[in-house]
N, C-alpha and C positions, 0 to 999 in steps of 0.2 A: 286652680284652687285645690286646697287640697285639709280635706279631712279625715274623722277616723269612727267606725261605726262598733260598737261591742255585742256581743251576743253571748246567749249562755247556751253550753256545748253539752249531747245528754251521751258521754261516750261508752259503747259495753265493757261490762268489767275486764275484758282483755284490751280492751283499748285505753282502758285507764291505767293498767298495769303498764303498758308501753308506753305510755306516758309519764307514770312515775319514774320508771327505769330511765328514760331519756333523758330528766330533769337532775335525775341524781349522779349518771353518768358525770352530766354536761357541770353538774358542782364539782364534783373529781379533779376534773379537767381543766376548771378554774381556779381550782384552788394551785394545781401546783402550777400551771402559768401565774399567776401571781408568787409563785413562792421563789418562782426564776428572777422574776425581777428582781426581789426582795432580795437574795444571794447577789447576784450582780452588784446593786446599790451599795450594800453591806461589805464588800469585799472590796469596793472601786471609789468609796468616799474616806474623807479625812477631817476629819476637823482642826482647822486653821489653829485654833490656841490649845493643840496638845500634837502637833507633829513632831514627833523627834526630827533634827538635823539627819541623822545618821539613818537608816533603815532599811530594812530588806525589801524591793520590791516584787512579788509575786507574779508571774506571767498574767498578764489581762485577759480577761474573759470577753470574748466580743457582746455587748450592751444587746441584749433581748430585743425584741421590737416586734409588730403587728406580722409583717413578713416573715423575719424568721420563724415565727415561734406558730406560725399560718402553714410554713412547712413541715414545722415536725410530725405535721398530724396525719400527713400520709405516713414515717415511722410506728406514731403511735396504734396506728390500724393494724398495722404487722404485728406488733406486741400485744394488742390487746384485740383480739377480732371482733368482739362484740362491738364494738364502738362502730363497725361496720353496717349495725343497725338502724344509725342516726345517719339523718339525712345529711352530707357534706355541708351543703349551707347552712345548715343549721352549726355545727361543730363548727365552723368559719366563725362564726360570729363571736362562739367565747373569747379569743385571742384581741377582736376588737373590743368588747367592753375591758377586758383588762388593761388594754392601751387606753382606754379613756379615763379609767378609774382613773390609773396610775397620775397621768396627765396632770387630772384635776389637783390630783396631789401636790405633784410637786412642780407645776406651772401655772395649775388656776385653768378656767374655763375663760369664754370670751371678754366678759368683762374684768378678769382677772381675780375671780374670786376663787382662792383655795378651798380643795373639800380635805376632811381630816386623814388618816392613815388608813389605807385599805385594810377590808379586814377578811378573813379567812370564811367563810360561809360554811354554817353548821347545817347539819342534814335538817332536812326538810325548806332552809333556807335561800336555795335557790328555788325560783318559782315559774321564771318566763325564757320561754325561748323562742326564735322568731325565724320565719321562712322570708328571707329577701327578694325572694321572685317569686311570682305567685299566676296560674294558668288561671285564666277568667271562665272558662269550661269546667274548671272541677268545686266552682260554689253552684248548684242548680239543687231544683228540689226540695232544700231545705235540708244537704248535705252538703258538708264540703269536704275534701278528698284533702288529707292529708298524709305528706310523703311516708311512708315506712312507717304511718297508724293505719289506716284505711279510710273509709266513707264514715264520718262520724254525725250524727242528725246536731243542727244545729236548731235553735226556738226563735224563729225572725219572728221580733217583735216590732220592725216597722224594714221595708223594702230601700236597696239598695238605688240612690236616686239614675234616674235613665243617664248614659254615657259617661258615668265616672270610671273608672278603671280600676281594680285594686292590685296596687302597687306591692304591698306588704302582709303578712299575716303572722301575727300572735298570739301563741297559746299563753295561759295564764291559770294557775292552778290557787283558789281562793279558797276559805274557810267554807266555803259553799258549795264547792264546786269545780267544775272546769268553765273557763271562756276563750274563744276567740276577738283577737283586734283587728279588724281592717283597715288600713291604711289606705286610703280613697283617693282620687287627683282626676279633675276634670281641667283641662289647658283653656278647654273652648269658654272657659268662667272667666271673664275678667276680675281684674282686684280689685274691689271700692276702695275709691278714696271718700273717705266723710268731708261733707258738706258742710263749715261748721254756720250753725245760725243763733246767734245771741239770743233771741229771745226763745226760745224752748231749750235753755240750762234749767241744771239742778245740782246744788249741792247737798251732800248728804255726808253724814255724818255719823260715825259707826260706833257700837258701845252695847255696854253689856246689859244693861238694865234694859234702854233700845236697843234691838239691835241695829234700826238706820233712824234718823230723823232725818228728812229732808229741809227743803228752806221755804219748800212752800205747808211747811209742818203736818207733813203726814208721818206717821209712825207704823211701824212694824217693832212688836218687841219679841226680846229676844227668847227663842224657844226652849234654849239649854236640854239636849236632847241627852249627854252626857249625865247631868245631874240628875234627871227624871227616870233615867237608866241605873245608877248606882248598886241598885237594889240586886238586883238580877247579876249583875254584872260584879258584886262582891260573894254573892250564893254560888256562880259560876268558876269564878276563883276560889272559892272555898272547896271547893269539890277534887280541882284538881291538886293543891296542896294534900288532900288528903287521902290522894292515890298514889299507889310504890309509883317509884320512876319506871320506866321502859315497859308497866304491862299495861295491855290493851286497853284496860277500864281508863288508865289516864289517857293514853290515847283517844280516848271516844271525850272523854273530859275535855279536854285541850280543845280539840274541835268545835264543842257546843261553846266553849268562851271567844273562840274565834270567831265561832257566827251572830255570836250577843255584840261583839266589838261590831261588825260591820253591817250590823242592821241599824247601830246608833251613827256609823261612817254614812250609811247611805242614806238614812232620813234627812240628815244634816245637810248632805249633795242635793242632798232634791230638794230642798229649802231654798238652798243658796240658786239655785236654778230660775225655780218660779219668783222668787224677790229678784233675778237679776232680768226676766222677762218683762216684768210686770214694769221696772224702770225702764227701758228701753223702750215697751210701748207708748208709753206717758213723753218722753223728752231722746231731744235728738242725739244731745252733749249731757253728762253725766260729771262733775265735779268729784273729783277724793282726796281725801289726806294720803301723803305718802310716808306713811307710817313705817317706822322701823319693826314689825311686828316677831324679830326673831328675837330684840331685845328687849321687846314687851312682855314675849313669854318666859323671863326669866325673873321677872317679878315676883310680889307675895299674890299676884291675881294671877298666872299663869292659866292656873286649870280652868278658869273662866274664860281666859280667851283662847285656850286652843279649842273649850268646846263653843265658843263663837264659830270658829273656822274663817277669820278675816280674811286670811290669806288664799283660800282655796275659792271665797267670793268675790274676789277682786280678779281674782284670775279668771275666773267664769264670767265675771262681766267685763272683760275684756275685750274677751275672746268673742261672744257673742254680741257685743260690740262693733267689732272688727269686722265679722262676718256680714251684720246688717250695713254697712256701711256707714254706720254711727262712731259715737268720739267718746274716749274717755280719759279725761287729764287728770293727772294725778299735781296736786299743790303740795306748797310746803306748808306744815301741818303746825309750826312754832307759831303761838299767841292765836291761833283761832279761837278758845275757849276764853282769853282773856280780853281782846281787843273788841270794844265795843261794835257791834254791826251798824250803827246810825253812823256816830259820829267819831268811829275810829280810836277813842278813849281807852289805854288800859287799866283794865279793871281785875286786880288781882283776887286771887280766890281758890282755896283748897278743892278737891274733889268732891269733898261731902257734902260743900255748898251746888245745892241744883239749881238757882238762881243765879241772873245776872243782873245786878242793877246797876245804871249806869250814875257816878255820883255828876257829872257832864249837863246830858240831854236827857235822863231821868227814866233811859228807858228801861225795861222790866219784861222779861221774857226768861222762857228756859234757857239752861245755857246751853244744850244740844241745838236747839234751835239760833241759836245767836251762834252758835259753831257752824252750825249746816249755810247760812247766810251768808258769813267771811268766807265759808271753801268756797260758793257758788260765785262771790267778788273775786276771788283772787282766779279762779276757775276763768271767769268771763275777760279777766284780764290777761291771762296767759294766753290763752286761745287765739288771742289778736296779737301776740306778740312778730314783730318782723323778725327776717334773718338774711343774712347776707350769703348767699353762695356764688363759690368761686367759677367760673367757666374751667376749660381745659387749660387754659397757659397758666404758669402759676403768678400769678397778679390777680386782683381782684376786681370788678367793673367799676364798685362803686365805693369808696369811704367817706365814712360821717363821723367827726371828731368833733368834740364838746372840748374847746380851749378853754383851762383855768388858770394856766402862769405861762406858757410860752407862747410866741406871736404865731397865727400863719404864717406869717412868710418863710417863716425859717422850716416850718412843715413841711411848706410845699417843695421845698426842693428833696426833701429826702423822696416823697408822694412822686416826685419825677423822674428819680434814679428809678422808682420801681414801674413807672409808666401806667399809672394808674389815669385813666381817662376821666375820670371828674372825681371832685372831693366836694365836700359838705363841710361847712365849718360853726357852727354854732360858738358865739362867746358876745356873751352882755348881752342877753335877752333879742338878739340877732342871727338869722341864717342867712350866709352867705354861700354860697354855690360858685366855685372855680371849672373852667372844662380846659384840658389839655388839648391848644394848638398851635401845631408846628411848633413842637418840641418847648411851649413856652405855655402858663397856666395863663388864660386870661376871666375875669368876670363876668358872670352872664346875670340875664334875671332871671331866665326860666333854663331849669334843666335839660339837658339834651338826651338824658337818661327812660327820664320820665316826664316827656314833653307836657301830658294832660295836668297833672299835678298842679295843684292851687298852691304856691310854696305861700301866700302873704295867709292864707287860711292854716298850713300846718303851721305858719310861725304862730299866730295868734296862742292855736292850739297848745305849742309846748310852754307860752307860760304861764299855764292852767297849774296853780300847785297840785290838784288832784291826777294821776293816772288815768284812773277808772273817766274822769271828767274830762280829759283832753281826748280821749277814746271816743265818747259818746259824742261829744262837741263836733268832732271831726267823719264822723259817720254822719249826721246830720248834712254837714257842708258837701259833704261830696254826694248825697244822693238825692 
């Protein structure tokens, strides 16, 4: 298991200066590794609809990368000795975030998502640098020793749990202050898998006026920490617009706007914390919409939901989710507000309508709450969704085909080139069940797969026109 603890660091003013200088270095050093790539790219692409036939080609530059440019840094120490100052691992590290940026750029991240064009980092704007290996002897005390700073007193505000290890450590320099990150990892933890149990779901339902309504209609509204803040937070901007650039007094300006920004950053966090405890302890399984919230903030409501913070509350009940052993499914979010919660009726209706009446079965509720009820149905329905996974060969144990215009039999022979051991056929309100032997499909009544299986109870079940009702139906029979 593996977590991360933060503390705030109280460093002496020579330890802070070491610290500034190491940060501002290690920006130097990133900028012009990034600026290698950027020459490289720029020199070694072409764009397909304006190449000339004809052209001069220029000798290639061998393509930058984590390694090389990991090397140059023993050059760079020769050139520059100060840099001698900073910890090696530490200086290791810029070269891999520049291969990451880079990456993300122009390959996308795991899911293949592209980040936009790296950018060159202005002074003050690198802020964290990180020790990859970390001695368990130099945090005691309520100081942690850090390389070429020294003993810097840390403020533990809650102790490190018994036998976890700290793997990593990061400094981080905020409108506030200095902190350390610990990077934690106990092996001896195993991973909960969540348990999921139908009856202690919730769905909830997020918005600005509420900020959750659930389905069992409790409300939390929203605090707008942002909006309640403006005041301060435009007197604070005014001050620095009205200081010369580059002398101290804006400097001291700037600082007090940065710590007005992140007192209203962190009240927000600790909001989104205790609302994400407070559901966890109530319910096992947590229902959400999986909202597109990067393209919600580009709305005429933006400012209203980034100071929501939907995105940093999802994430946090996730996460602390994940770690209790608890569940959180995210649903698809189309027609929750419209589709009636009784009886399934859509019932269309602007935003500024806060009612839902159903013209149907006449029901009459808020529509957050007729929203919170659809994500906990469709939540309760996902949750029990099957899936088929493959063994190691590549064939599959089991297929289940819904015929609508081709016969089995013609099926089955393709199902036997690929030596699938039993298939499932459903067509015309019928399941039938084939098992592969000796080389020939013959009919059974009961599966070989799944010997205990009621199949004449799941047929009933599937022609239930309702989902949610063949679900419940079939829980019942089997238990």
């Amino acid at each position: 298991m593996r977590t991360s603890y933060q503390y705030k660091i109280k460093p002496t003013k020579e330890q802070a200066e070491k610290i500034d200088k190491t940060l501002e270095m290690l920006r130097c050093q990133y900028n012009y590794l990034l600026a290698q790539r950027f020459d490289w790219y720029e020199q070694n692409r072409s764009s397909v609809d304006r190449c000339s036939l004809i052209c001069y080609l220029p000798e290639l530059k061998d393509k930058p990368n984590y390694y090389s440019q990991k090397a140059s840094l023993t050059q760079l120490k020769l050139d520059r000795p100060w840099y001698k100052n900073i910890h090696s691992q530490v200086l290791q590290e810029v070269p891999k975030k520049v291969e990451i940026t880079f990456d993300r750029w122009l390959k996308g991240d795991v899911n293949g998502k592209k980040s936009g064009r790296p950018r060159f980092k202005g002074i003050g704007q690198y802020k964290t640098f990180t020790f990859p290996q970390f001695k368990q002897h130099h945090f005691v005390n309520s100081k942690i020793r850090l390389s070429k700073i020294g003993d810097v007193k840390v403020i533990v505000h809650r102790q490190i749990p018994d036998r976890f290890d700290i793997k990593t450590v990061s400094v981080t320099k905020k409108a506030d202050g200095y902190y350390v990150t610990l990077s934690l990892e106990d092996k001896a933890v195993p991973t909960i898998k969540p348990d999921f149990n139908d009856v202690n779901i919730v769905g909830i339902d997020v918005g600005l006026i509420d900020f959750i309504v659930t389905s069992d209609n409790d409300r939390i509204a929203a605090p707008r920490y942002l909006r309640s803040s403006e005041g301060k937070l435009k007197s604070a901007q005014r001050r620095v617009s009205r200081r010369k650039k580059g002398s101290n007094r804006r400097k001291k300006a700037i600082k007090k706007l940065g710590i007005q920004h992140k007192k209203v950053s962190d009240t927000r966090k600790d909001f989104h914390f205790k609302t994400a405890n407070a559901l966890l302890k109530k319910y096992a399984v947590v229902a959400v919409e999986k909202l597109n919230i990067k393209g919600l903030a580009q709305t005429r409501l933006a400012k209203s939901i980034n100071d929501a913070g939907w995105g940093q509350f999802m994430s946090i009940l996730s996460n602390k989710a994940e770690n209790a052993g608890l569940k959180v499914i995210a649903v698809n979010p189309n027609g929750t507000s419209q589709e009636c919660s009784s009886c399934g009726h859509k019932v269309k209706k602007p935003l500024s309508q806060r009612m839902h009446n159903c013209p149907v079965c006449y029901t009459s509720l808020c529509r957050d709450l007729n929203a919170a009820i659809n994500i906990k149905n469709r939540g309760d329905y996902q949750a029990d969704l099957s899936y088929c996974f493959e063994t190691d060969k590549p064939r599959p144990d089991l297929c289940i085909e819904v015929v609508i215009t081709s016969g089995s039999p013609i099926k089955l022979q393709k199902y036997k080139l690929m030596q699938v051991p039993e298939v499932w056929f459903w067509e015309d309100g019928t399941l039938e069940v084939y098992c592969l032997r000796e080389q020939e499909y013959e009919k059974v009544v009961q599966s070989e797969l799944l010997p205990d299986l009621d199949l004449s109870l799941l047929n009933r079940c599937l022609l239930l026109s309702s989902p949610l009702e063949a679900i419940r139906e079939f829980r019942r029979g089997i238990s």
